[in-house]
PDBQT receptor file of N, H, CA, C and O in Angstrom, charges set to zero:
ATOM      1  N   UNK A   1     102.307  59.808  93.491  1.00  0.00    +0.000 N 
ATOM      2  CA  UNK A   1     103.654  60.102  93.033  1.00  0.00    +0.000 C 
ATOM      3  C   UNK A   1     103.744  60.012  91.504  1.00  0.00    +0.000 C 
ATOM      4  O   UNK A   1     104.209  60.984  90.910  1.00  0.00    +0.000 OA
ATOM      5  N   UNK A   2     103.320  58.877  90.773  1.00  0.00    +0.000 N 
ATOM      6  H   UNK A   2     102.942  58.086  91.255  1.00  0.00    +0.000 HD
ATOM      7  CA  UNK A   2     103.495  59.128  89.347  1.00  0.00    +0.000 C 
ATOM      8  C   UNK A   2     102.822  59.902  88.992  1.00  0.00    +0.000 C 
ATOM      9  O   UNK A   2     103.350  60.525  88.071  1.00  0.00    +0.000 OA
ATOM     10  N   UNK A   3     101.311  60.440  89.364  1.00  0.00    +0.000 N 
ATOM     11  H   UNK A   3     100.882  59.934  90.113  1.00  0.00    +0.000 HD
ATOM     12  CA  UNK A   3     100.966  61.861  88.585  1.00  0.00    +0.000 C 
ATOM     13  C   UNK A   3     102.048  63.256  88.677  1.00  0.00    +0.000 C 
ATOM     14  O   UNK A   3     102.052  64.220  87.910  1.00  0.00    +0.000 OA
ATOM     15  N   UNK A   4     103.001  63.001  89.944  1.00  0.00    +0.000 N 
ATOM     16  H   UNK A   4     102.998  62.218  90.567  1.00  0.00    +0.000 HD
ATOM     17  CA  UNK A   4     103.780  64.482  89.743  1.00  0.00    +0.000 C 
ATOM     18  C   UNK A   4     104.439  64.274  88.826  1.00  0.00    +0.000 C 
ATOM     19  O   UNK A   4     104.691  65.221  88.080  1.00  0.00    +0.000 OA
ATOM     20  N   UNK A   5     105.004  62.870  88.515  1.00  0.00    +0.000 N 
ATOM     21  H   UNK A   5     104.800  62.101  89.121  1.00  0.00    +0.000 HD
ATOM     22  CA  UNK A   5     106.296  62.636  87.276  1.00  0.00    +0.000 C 
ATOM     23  C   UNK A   5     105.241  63.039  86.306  1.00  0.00    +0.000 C 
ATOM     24  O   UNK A   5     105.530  64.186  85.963  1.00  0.00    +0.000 OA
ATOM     25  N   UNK A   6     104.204  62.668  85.725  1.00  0.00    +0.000 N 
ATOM     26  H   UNK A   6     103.969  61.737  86.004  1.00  0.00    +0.000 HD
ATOM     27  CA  UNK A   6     103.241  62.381  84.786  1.00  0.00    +0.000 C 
ATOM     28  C   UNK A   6     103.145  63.914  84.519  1.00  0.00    +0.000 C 
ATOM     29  O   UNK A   6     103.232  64.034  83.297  1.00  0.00    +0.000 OA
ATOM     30  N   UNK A   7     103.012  65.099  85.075  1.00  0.00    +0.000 N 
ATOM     31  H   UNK A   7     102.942  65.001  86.068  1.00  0.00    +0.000 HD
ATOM     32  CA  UNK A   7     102.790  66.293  85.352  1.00  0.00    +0.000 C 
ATOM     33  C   UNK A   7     104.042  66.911  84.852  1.00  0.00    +0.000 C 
ATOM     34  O   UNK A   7     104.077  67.869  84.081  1.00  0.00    +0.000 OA
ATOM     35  N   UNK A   8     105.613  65.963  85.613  1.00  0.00    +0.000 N 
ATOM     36  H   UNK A   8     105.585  65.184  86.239  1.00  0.00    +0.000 HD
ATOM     37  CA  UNK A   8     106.275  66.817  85.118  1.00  0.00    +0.000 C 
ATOM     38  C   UNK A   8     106.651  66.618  84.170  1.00  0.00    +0.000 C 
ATOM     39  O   UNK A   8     107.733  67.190  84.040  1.00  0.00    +0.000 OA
ATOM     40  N   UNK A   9     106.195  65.742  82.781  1.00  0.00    +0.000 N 
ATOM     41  H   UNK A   9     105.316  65.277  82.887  1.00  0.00    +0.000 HD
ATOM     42  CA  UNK A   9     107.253  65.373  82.112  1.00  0.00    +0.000 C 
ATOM     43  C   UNK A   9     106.236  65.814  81.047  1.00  0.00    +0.000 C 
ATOM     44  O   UNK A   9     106.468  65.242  79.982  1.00  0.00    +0.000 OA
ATOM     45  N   UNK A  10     105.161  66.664  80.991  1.00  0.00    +0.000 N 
ATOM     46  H   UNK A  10     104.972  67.128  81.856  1.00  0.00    +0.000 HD
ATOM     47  CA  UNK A  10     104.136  67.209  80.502  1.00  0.00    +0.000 C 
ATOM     48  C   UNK A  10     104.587  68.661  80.132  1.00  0.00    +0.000 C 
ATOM     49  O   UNK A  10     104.840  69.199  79.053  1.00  0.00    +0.000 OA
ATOM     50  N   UNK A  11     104.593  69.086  81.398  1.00  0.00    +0.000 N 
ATOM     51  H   UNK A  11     104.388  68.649  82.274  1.00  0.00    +0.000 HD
ATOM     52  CA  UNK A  11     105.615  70.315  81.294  1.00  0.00    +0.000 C 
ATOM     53  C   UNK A  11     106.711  70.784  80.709  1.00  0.00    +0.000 C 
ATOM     54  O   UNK A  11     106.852  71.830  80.076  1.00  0.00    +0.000 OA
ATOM     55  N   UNK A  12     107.785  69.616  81.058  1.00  0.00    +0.000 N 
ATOM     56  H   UNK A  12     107.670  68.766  81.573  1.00  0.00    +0.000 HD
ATOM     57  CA  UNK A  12     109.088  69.426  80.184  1.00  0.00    +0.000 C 
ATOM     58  C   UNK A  12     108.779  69.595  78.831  1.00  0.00    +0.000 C 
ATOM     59  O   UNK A  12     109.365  70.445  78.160  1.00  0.00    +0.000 OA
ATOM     60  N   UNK A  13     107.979  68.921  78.400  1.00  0.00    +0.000 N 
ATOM     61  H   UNK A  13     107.503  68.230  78.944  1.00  0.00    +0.000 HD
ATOM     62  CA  UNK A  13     107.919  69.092  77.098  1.00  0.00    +0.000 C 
ATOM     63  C   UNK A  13     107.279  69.957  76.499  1.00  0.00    +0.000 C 
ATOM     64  O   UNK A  13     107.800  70.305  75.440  1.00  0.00    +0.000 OA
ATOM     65  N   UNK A  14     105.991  70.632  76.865  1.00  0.00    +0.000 N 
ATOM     66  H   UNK A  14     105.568  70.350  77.726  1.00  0.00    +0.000 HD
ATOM     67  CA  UNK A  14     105.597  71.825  76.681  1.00  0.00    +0.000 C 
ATOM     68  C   UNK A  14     107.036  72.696  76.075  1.00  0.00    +0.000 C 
ATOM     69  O   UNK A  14     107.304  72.838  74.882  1.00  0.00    +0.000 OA
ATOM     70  N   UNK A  15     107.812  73.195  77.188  1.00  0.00    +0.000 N 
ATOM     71  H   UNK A  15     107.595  73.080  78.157  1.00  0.00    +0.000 HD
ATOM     72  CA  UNK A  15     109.063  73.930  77.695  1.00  0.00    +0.000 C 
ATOM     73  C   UNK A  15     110.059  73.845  76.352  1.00  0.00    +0.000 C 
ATOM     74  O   UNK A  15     110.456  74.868  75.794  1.00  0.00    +0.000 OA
ATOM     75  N   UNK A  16     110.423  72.457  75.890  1.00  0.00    +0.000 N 
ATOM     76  H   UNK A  16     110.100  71.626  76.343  1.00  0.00    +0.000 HD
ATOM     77  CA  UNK A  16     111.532  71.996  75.051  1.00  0.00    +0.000 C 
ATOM     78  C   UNK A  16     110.982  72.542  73.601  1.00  0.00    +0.000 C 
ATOM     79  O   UNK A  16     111.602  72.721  72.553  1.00  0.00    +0.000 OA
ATOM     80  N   UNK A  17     109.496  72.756  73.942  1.00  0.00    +0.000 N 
ATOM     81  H   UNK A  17     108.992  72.611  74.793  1.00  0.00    +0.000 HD
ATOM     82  CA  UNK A  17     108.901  73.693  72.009  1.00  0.00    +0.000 C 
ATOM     83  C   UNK A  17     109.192  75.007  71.730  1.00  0.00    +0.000 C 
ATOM     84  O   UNK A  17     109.361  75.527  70.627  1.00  0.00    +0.000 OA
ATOM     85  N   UNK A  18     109.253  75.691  73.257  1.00  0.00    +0.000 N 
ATOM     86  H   UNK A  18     109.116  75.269  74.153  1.00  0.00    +0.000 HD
ATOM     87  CA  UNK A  18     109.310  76.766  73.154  1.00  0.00    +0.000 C 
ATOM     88  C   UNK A  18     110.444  77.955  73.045  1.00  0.00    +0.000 C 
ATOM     89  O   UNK A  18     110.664  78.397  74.172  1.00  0.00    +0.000 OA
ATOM     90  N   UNK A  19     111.074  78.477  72.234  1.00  0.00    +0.000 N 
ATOM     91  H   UNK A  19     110.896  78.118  71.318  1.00  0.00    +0.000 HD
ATOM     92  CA  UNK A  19     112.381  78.371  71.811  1.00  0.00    +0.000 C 
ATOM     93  C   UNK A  19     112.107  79.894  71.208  1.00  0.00    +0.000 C 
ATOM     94  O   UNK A  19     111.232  80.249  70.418  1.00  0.00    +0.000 OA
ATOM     95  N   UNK A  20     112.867  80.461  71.674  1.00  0.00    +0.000 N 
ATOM     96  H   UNK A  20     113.577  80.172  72.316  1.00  0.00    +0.000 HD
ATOM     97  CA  UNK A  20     113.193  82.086  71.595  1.00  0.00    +0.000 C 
ATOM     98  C   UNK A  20     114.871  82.793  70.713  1.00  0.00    +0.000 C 
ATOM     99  O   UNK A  20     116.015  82.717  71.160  1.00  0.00    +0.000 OA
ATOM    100  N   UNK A  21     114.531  83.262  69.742  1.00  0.00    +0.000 N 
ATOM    101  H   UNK A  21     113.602  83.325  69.378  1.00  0.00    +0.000 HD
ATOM    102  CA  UNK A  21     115.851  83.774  69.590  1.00  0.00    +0.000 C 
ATOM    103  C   UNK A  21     115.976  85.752  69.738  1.00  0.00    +0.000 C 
ATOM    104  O   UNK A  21     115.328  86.645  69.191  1.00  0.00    +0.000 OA
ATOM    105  N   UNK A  22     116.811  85.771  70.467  1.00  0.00    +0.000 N 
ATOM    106  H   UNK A  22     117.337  85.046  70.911  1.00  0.00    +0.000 HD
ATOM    107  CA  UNK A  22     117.251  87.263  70.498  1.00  0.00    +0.000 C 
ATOM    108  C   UNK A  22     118.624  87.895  69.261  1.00  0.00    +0.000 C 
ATOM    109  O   UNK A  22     119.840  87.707  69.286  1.00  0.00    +0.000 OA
ATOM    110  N   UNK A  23     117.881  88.556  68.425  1.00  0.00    +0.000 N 
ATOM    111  H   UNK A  23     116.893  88.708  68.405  1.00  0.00    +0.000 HD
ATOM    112  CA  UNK A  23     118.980  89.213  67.071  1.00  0.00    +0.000 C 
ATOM    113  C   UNK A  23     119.268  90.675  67.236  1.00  0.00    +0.000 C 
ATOM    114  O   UNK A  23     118.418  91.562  67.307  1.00  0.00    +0.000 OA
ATOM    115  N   UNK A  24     120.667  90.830  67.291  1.00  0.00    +0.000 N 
ATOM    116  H   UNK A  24     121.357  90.109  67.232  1.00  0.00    +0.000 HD
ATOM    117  CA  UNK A  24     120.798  92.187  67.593  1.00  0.00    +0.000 C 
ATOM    118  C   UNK A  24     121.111  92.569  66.206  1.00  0.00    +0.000 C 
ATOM    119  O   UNK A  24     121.898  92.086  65.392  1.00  0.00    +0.000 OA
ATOM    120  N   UNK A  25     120.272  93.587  66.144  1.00  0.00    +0.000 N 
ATOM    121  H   UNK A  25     119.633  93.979  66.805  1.00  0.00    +0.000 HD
ATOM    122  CA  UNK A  25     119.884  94.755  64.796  1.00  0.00    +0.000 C 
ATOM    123  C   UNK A  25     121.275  95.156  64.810  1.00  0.00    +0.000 C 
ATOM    124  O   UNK A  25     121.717  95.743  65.797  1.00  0.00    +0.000 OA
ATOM    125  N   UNK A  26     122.142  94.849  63.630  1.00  0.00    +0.000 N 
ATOM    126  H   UNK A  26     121.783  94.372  62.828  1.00  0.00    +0.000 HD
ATOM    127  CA  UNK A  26     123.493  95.520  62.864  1.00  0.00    +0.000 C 
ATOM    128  C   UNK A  26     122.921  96.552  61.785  1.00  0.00    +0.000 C 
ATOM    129  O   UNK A  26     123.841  97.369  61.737  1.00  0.00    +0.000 OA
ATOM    130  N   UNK A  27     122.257  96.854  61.179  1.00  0.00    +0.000 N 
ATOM    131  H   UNK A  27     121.509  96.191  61.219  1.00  0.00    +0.000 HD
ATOM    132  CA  UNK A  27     121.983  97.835  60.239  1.00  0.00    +0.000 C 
ATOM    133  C   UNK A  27     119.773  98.404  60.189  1.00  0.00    +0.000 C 
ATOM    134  O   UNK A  27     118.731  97.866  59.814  1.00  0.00    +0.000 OA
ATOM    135  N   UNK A  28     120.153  99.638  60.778  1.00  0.00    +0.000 N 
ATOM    136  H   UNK A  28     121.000 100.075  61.083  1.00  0.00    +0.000 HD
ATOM    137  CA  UNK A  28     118.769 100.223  60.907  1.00  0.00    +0.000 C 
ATOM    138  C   UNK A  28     118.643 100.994  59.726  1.00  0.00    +0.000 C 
ATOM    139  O   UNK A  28     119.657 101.418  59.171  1.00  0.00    +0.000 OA
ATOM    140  N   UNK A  29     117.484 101.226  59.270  1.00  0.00    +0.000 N 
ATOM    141  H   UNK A  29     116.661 100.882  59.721  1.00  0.00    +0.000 HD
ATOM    142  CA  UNK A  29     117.152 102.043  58.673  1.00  0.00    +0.000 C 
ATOM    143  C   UNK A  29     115.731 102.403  58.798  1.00  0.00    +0.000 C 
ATOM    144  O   UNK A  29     114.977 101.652  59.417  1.00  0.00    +0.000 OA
ATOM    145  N   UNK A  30     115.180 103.805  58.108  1.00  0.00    +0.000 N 
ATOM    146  H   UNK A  30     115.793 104.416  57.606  1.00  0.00    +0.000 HD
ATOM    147  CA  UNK A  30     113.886 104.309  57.776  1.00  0.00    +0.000 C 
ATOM    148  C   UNK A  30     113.833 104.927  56.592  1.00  0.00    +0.000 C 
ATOM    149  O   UNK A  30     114.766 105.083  55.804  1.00  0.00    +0.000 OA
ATOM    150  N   UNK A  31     112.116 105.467  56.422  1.00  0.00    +0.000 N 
ATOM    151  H   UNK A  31     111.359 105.340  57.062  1.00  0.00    +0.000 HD
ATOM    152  CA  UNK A  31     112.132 106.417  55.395  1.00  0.00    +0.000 C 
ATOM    153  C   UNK A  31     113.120 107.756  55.505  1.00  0.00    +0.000 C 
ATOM    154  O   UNK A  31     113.404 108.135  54.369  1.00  0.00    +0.000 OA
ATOM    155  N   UNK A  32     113.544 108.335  56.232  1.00  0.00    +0.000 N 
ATOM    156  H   UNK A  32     113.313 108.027  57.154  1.00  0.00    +0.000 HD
ATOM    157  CA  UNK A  32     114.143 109.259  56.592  1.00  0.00    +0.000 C 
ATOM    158  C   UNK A  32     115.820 108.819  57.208  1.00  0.00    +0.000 C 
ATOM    159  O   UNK A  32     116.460 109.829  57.503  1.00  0.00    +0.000 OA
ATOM    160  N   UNK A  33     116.509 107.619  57.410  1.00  0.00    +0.000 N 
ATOM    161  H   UNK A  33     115.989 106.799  57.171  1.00  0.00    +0.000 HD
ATOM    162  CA  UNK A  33     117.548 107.283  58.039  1.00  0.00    +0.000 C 
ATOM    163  C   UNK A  33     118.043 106.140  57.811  1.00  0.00    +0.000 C 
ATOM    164  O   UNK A  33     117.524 105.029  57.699  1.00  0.00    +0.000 OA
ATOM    165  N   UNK A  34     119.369 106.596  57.736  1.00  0.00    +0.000 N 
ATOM    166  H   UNK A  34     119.791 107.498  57.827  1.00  0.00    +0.000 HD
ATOM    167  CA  UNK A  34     120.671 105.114  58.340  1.00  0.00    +0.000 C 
ATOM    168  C   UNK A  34     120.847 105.555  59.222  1.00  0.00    +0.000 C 
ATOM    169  O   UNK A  34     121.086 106.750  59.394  1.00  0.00    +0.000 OA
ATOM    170  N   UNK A  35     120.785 104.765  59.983  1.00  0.00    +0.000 N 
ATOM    171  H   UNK A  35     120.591 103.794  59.843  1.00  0.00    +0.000 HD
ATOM    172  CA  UNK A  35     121.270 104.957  61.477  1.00  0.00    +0.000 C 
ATOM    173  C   UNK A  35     122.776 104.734  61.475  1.00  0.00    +0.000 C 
ATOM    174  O   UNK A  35     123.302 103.682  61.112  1.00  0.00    +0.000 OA
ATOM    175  N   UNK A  36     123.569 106.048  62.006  1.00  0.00    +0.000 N 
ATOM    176  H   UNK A  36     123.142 106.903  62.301  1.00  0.00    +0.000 HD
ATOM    177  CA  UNK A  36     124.849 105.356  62.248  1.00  0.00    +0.000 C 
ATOM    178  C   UNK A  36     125.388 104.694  63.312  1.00  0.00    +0.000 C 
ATOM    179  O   UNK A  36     124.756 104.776  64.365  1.00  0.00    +0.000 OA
ATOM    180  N   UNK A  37     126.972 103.699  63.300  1.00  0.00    +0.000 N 
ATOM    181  H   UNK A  37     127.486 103.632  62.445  1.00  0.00    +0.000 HD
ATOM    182  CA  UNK A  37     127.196 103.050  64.514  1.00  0.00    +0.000 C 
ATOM    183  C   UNK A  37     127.250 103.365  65.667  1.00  0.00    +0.000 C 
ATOM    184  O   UNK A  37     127.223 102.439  66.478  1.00  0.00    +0.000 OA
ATOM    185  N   UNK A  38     127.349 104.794  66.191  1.00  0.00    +0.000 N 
ATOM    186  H   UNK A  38     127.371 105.546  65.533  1.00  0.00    +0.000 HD
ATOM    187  CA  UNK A  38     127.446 105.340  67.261  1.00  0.00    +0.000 C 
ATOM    188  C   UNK A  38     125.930 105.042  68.129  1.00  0.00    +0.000 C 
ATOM    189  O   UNK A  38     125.794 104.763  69.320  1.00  0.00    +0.000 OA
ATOM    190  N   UNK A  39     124.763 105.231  66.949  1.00  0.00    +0.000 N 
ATOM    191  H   UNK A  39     124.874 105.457  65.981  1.00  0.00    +0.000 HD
ATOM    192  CA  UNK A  39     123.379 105.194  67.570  1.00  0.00    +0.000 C 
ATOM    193  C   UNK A  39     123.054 103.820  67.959  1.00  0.00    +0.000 C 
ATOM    194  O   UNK A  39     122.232 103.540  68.831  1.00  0.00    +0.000 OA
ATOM    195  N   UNK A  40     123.722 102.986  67.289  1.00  0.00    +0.000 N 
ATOM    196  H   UNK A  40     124.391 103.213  66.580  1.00  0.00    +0.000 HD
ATOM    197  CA  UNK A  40     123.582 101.685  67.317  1.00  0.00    +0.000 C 
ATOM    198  C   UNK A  40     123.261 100.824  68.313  1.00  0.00    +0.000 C 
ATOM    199  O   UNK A  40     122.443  99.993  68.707  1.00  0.00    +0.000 OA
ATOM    200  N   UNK A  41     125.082 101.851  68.725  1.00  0.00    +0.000 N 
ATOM    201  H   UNK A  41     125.747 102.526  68.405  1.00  0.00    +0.000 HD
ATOM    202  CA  UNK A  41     125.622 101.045  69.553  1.00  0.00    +0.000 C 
ATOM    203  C   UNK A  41     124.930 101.489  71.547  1.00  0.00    +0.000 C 
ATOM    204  O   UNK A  41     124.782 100.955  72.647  1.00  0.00    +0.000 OA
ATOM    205  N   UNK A  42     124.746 102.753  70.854  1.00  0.00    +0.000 N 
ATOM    206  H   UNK A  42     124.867 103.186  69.961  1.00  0.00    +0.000 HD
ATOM    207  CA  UNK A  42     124.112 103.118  72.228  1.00  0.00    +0.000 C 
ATOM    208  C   UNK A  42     122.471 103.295  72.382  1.00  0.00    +0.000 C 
ATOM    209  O   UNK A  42     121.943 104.034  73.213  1.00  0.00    +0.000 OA
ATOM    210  N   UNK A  43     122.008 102.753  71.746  1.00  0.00    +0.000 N 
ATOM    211  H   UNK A  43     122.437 102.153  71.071  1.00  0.00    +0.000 HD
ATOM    212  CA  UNK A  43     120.528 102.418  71.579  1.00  0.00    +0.000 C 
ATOM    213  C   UNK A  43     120.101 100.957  71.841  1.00  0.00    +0.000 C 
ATOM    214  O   UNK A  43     119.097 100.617  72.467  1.00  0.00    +0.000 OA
ATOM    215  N   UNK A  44     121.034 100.127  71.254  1.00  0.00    +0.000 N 
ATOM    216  H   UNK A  44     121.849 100.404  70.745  1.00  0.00    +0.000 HD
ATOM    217  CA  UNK A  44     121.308  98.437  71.459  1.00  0.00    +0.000 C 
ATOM    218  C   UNK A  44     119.989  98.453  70.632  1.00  0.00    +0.000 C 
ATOM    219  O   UNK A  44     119.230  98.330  71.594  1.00  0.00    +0.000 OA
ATOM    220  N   UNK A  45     119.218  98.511  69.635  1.00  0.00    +0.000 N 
ATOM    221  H   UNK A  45     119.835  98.611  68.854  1.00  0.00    +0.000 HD
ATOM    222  CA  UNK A  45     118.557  97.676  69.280  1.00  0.00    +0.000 C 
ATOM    223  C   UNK A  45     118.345  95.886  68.924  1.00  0.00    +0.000 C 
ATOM    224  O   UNK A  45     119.322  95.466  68.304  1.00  0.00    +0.000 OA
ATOM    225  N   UNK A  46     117.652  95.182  69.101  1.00  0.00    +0.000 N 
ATOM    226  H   UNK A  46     116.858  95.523  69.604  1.00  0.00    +0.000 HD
ATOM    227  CA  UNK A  46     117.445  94.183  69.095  1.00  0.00    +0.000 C 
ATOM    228  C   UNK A  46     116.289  93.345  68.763  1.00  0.00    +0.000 C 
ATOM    229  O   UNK A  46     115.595  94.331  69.015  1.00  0.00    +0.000 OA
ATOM    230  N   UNK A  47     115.344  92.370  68.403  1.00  0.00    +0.000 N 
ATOM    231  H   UNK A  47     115.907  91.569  68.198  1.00  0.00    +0.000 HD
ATOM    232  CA  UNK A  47     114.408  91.836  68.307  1.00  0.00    +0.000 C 
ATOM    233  C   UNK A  47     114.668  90.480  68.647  1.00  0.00    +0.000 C 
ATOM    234  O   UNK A  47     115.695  89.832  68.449  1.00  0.00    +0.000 OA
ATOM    235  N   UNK A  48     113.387  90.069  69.295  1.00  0.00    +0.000 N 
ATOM    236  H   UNK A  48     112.553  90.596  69.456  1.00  0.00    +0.000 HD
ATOM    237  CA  UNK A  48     112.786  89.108  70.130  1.00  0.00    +0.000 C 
ATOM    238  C   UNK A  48     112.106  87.737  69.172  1.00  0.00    +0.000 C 
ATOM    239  O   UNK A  48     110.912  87.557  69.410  1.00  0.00    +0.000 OA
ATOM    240  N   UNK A  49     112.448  87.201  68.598  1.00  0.00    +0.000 N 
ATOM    241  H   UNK A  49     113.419  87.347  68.405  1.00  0.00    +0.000 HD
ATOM    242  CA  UNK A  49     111.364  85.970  67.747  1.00  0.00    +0.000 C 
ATOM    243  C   UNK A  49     111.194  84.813  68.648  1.00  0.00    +0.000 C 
ATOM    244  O   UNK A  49     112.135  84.149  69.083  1.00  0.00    +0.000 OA
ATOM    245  N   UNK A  50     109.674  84.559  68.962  1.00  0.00    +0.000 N 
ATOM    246  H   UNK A  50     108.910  85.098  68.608  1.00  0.00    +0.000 HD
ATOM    247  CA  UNK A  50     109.148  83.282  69.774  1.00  0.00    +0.000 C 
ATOM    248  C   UNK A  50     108.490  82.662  68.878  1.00  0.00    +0.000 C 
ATOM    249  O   UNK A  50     107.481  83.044  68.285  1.00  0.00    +0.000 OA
ATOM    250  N   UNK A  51     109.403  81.109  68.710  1.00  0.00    +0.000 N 
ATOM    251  H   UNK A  51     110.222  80.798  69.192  1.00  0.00    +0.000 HD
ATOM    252  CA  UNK A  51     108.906  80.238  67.374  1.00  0.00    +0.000 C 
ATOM    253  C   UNK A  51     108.041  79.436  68.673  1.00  0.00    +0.000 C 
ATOM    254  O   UNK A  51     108.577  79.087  69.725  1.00  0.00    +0.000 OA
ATOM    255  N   UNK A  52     106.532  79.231  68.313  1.00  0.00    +0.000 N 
ATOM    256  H   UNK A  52     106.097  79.515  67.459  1.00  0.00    +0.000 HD
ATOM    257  CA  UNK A  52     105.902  78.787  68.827  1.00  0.00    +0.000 C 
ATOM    258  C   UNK A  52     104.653  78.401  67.726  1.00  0.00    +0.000 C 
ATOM    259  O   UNK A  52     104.667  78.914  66.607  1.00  0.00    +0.000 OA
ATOM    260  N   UNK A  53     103.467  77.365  68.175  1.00  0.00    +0.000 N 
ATOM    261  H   UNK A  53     103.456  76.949  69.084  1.00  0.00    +0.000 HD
ATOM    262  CA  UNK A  53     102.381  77.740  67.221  1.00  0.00    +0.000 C 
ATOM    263  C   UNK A  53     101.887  78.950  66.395  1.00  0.00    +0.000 C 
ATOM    264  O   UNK A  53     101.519  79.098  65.230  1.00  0.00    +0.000 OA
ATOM    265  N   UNK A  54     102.067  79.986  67.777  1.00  0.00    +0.000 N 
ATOM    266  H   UNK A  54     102.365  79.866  68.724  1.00  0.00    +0.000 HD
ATOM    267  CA  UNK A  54     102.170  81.289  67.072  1.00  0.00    +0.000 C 
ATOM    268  C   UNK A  54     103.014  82.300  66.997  1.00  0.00    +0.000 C 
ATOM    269  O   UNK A  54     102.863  83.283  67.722  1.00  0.00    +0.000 OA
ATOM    270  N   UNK A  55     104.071  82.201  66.069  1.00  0.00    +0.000 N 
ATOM    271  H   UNK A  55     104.194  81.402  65.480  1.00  0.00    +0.000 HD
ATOM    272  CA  UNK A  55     105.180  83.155  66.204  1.00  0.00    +0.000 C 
ATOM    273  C   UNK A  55     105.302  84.448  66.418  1.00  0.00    +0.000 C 
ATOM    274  O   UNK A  55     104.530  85.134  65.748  1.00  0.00    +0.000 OA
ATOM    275  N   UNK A  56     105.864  84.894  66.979  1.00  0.00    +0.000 N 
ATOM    276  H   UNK A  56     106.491  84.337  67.524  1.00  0.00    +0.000 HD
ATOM    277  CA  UNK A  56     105.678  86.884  66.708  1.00  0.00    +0.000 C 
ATOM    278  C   UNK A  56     106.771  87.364  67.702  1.00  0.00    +0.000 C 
ATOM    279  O   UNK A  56     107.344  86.787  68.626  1.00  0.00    +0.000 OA
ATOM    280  N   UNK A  57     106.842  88.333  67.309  1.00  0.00    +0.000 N 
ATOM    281  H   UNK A  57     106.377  88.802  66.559  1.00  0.00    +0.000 HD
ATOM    282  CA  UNK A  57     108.160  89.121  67.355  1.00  0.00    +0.000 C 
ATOM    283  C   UNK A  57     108.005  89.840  68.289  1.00  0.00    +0.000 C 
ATOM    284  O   UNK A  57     106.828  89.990  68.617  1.00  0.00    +0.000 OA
ATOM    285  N   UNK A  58     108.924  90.490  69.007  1.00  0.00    +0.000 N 
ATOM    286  H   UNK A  58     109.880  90.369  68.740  1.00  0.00    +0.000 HD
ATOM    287  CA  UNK A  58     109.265  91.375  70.039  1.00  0.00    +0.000 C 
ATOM    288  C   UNK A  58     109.931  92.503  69.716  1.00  0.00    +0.000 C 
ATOM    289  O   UNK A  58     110.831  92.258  68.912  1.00  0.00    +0.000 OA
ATOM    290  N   UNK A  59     109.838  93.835  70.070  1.00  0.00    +0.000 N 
ATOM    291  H   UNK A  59     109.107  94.034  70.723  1.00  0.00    +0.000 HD
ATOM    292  CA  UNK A  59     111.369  94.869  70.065  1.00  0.00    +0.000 C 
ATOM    293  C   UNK A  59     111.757  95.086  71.553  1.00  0.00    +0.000 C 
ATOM    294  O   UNK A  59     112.753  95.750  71.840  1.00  0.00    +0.000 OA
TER     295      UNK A  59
């Protein structure tokens, strides 16, 4: 029985590092574009950041 606590409280904490934020893109652009609000809004862009040892991004 204490290895499952021991197990879970291993886990737990693993879990409590790992911490995600989702940012929704208000202003796009490119070499070629502003995106206007209409595209924006119906495209939903967004990005993914997972702060972890190794961070990196999502679209």
């Amino acid at each position: 029985m204490k290895y499952l606590v021991s197990l879970g409280l291993l886990l737990t904490t693993g879990l409590a590092n790992a911490v995600s934020y989702d940012c929704v893109v208000t202003k796009k652009l490119d070499f070629e574009n502003v995106y206007q609000p209409a595209q924006m809004e119906k495209y939903k862009f967004s990005t993914r950041i997972h702060d972890s040892d190794k961070p990196k991004v999502d679209r």
